[in-house]
N, C-alpha and C positions, 0 to 999 in steps of 0.2 A: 976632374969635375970642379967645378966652380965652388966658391962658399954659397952664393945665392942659391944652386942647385941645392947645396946640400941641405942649408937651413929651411928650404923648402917641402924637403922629402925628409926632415923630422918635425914640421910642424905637422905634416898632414899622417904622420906615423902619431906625434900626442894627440891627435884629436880623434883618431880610429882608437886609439885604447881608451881614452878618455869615453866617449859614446859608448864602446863595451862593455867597462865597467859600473856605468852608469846603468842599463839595462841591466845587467846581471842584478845590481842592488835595489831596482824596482822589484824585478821579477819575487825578489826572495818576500819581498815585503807582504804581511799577512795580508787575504781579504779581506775586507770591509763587513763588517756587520749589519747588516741590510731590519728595516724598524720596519714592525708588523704591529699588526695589533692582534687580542688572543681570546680566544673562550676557555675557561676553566670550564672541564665536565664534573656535573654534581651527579648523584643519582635524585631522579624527582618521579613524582606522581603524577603525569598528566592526564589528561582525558581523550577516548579515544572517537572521539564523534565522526560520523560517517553522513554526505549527502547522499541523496537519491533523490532522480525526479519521480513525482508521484501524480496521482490524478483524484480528484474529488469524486464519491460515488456515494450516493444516496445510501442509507443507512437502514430502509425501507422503503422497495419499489414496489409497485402492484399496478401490474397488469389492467387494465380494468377492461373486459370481455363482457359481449352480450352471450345472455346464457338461451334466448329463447330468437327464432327468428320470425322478422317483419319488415318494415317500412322505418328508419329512423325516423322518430315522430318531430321529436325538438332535441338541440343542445341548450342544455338550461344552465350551463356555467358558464361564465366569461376565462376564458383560453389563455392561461398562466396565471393563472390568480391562485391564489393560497384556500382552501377550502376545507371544512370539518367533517367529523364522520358524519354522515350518516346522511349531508347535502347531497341533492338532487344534479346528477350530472346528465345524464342520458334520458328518454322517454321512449319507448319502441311504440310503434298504434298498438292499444292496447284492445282496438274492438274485436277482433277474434277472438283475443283470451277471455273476456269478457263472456260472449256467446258462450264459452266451453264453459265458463260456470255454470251460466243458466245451468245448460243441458246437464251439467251434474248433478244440481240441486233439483231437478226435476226426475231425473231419472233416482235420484234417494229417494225422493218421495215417494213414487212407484215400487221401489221394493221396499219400504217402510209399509204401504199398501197388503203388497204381497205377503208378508212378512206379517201385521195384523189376520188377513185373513186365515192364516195359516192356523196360529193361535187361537183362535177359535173355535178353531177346526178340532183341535186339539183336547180343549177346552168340553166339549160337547163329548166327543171321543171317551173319554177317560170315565166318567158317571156310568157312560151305556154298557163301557167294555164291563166295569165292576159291579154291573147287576145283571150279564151276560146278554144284555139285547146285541151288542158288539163285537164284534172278532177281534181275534190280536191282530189280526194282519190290519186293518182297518184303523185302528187304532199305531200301528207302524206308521203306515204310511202316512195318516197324520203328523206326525212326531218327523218323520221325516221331511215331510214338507218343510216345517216348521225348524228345523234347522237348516235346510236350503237356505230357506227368509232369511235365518238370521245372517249364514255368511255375505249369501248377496247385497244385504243391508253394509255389511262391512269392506264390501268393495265397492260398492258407490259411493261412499262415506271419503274410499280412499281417491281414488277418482277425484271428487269435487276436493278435496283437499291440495289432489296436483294441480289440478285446473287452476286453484286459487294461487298456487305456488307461481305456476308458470303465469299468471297474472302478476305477481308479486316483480317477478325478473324484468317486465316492461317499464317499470321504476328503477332504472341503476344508478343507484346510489352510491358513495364512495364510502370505503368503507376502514379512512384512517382522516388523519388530519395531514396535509402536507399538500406542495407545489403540483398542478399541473401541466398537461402538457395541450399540445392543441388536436383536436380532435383530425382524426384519420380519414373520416368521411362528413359529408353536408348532410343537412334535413334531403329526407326526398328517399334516400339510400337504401335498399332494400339489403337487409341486415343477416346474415347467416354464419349462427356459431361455429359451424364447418370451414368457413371460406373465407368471410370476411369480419369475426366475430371481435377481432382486436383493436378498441374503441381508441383508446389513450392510456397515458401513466396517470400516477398520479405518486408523488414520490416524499419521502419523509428527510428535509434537511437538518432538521437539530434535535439529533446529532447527525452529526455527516463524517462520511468513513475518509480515510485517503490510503488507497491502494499502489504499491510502490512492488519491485522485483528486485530481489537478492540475489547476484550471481554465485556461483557455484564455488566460483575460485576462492572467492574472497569470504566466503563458508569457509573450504577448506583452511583458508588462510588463517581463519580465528580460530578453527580446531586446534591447530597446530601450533598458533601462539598461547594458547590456554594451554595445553599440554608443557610448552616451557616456562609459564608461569612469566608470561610473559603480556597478556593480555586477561582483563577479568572481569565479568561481568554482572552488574548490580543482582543483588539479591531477588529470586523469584524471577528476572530476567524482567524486572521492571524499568523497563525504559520510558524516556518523554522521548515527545518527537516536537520539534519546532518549525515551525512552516514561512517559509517568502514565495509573497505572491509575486506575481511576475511585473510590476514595477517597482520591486526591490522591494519593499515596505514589509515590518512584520507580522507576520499574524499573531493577534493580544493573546489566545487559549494555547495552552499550550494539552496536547493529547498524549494520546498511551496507546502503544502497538498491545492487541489483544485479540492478534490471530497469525499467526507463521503456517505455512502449509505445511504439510509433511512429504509432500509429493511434490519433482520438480516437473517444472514443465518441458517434457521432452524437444520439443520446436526449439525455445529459449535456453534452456540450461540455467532456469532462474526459479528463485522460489517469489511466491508469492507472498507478501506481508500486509497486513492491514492497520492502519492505525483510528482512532476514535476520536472524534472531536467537537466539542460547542461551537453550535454555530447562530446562537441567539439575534446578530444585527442580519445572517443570511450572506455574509459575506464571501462565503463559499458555496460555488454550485455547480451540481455534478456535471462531470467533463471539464471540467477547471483542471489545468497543469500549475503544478506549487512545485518547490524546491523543499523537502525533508529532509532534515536533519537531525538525529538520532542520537542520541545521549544518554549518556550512563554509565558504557565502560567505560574502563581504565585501563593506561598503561602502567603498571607497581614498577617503582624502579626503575623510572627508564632512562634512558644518554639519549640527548638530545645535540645536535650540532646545528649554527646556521647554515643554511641550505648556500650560503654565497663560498664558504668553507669548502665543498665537498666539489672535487673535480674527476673528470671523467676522462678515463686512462685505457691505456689498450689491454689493460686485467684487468678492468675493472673500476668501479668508483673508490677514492681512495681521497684523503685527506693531509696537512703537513702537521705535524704533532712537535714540538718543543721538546729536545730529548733533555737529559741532565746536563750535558755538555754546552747545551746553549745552542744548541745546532739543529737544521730543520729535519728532520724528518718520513719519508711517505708512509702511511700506513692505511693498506687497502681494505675498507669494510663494506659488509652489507647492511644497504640500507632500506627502511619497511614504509611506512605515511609519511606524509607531511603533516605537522604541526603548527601552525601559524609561517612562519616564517622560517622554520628549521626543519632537520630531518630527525626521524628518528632512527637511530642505530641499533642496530640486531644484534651487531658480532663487528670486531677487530680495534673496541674503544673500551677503559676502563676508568672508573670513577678518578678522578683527580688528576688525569693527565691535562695538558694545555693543548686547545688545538686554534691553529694560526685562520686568523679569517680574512683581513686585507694584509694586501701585500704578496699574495700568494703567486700572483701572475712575474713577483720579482727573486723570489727563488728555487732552488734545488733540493735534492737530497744531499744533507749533510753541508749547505750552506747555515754560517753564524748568525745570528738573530737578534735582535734589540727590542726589547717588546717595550712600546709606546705608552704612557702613563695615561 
């Protein structure tokens, strides 16, 4: 073998150990410490507010029915206008009813008549019975008459008093102060409390309700975080409720839920809640959809994480924690609401630990850490 051969197959032997060794002394060398930035968990109090859509519902509706049947005579309101008690909304012909007075107060008269002669009768009666030209029977049936009269006096008395009543109901009158609606039928309409007696609303906005549904689950949900002392809710279960109407904007009054049903509703599996509220400019009206939002509990004590934090794993949602060592961490929790921008933590977080929030897409479990100033 030559010297050239050989000098050649021991350079290309120093450069195979040389690369070997060279790798081997990469490999040994530590990882790199990968810079995160972190959240310290405090324990805090935050608030546990809850939306719901809700809908605006009169505070006082009423029906307004014709009580006696006719001809609608006139609509005497103008058809969504705001109206006081005791204004003239409706008029049925009132000339029939009328006529049934007459005949009432005519027919009193007559046994007012009857009723006089009776008394008379009576009258005469009683002298002749007590000096014996008279019989008792005689004097009976005087006295009998004579009470006839007087009941019959008191059923045509009642009589023209209905007549007057049902004269009274061809004036339908509203009988609150609040918004109307537009009438159901035209002049001309031949009117019958039976069939077609249901005229219009007339409905009371301020205050004005907003009615919203509770589901079931999230019932159970808050039984069960108040049982771990974990959720709490203001004294006497006095909540505000805050309202956005539907191009964002706030409603200025803020209300108070002052009706929870006791019964769910079997269809929905929801309860019903009502809340109360000023509605002085009218800015709310029934069949209005708001956005409510409920205020008042609280979460005591609670671990919050940012929501960018918390990733989703095949057990589960789980987060990287800072251990002592410097090194990352997984550690799998259940998590309950959201919070603004964060989550709130049930279970597998405890006051003071570090949990990593960017940077997380760049390590492991049990990768080193540098946390960012």
């Amino acid at each position: 073998m030559s010297n050239k051969c050989l000098q050649g197959i021991l350079s290309y032997i120093f450069v195979f150990v040389f690369l070997f060794f060279s790798g081997c002394t990469k490999k040994s060398q530590p990882p790199q410490a990968v810079e995160v930035t972190t959240y310290k968990i405090e324990l805090q109090t935050i608030p546990a507010d809850i939306e719901f859509v809700g809908v605006a519902e009169s505070s006082h509706l009423v029906e307004i029915r014709s009580r006696v049947e006719g001809y609608l005579w006139k609509i005497a309101y103008v058809e969504g206008s705001f109206v006081k008690e005791g204004d003239l909304l409706f008029e049925i012909d009132p000339r029939q009813f009328l006529a049934a007075v007459e005949e009432a107060k005519g027919e009193l008269a007559r046994q007012k008549a009857i009723l006089w002669a009776a008394e008379q009768s009576v009258s005469r009666y009683k002298p002749l019975y007590e000096e014996k030209a008279a019989s008792k029977k005689d004097l009976d049936d005087a006295t009998a008459k004579e009470l006839a009269g007087k009941a019959a006096v008191i059923m045509a008395e009642a009589n023209l008093e209905k007549a007057e009543l049902n004269l009274s109901y061809t004036m339908i009158k509203s009988p609150i102060d609040g918004m109307t609606e537009r009438s159901k039928y035209r002049e001309g309409t031949l009117i019958s409390p039976s069939i077609n007696g249901y005229l219009t609303n007339v409905s009371v906005i301020d205050p004005i309700w907003v009615i919203f549904s509770v589901a079931d689950y999230y019932l159970l949900s808050n039984r069960q975080q108040i049982a771990n002392k974990q959720l709490q809710y203001p004294a006497d279960n006095n909540f505000d409720v805050y309202l956005t109407l539907s191009d964002g904007s706030e409603y200025p009054h803020v209300g108070k839920v002052n009706f929870a049903s006791p019964v769910l509703d079997q269809a929905t599996g929801t309860m019903t809640v009502r809340a109360i509220f000023s509605n002085p400019d009218k800015l709310l009206r029934p069949g209005q959809f708001v956005r409510a939002t409920v205020k008042g509990a609280t979460h005591p004590d609670a671990i919050i994480v940012p929501q960018k934090s918390v990733q989703q794993g095949a057990k589960g949602l789980f987060v990287f924690v800072v251990n002592p060592d410097g090194k990352a961490e997984s550690r799998l929790i259940e998590a309950g609401d959201w919070y603004k921008d964060y989550w709130i933590v049930k279970s597998g977080l405890q006051a003071g630990e570090v949990v990593i929030v960017d940077g997380v897409n760049k390590i492991s479990n049990g990768t080193p850490v540098k946390v960012k100033e």
